[in-house]
C-alpha positions in Angstrom: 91.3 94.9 108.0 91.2 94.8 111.8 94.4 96.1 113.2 95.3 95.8 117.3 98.1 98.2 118.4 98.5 97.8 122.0 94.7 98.6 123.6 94.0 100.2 120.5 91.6 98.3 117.7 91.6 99.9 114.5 89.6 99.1 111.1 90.4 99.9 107.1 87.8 98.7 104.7 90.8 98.5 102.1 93.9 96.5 101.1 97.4 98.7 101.8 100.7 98.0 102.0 102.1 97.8 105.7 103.8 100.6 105.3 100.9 102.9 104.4 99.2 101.5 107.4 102.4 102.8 109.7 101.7 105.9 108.0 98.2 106.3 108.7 98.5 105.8 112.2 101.6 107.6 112.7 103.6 104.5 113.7 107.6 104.4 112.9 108.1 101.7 110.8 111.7 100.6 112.7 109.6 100.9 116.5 106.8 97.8 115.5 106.6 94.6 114.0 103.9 93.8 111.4 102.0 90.5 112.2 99.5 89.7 110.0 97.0 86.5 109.9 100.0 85.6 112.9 102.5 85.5 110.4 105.5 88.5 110.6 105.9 90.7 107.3 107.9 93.3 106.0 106.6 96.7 105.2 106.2 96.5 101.7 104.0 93.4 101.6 100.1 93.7 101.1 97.5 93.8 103.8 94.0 92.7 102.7 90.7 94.2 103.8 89.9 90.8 105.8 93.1 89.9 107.4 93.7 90.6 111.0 97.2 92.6 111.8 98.6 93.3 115.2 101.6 95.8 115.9 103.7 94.9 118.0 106.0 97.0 119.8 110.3 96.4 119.5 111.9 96.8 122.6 115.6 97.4 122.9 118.1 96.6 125.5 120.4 98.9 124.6 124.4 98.1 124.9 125.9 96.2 127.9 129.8 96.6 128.4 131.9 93.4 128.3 
């Protein structure tokens, strides 16, 4: 699988779930979102050697007073 984290470009010859990519390359599960082949998954879904994933990073806003 080709994986694009930021600048970064990584590969894994081998199917995983998302969540054992995360923990290969030390990313927090709750700071990404998992797009793969463009479509969003959850963690526990399966990544296949050819598809194409991109992390992408969650960005809060924190709380605003009313």
């Amino acid at each position: 699988m080709r994986v694009r984290f930021g600048a970064k470009q990584f590969e894994f010859p081998l199917r995983m779930p998302a969540k054992r990519l995360l923990e290969k390359l030390d990313v927090l599960p709750e700071t990404v979102v998992v797009v793969r082949n463009e479509e969003i998954i959850t963690e526990d879904e399966m990544i296949e050697a050819q598809d194409e994933v991109e992390l992408i990073r969650v960005i809060s806003g924190g709380e605003r007073e009313v």
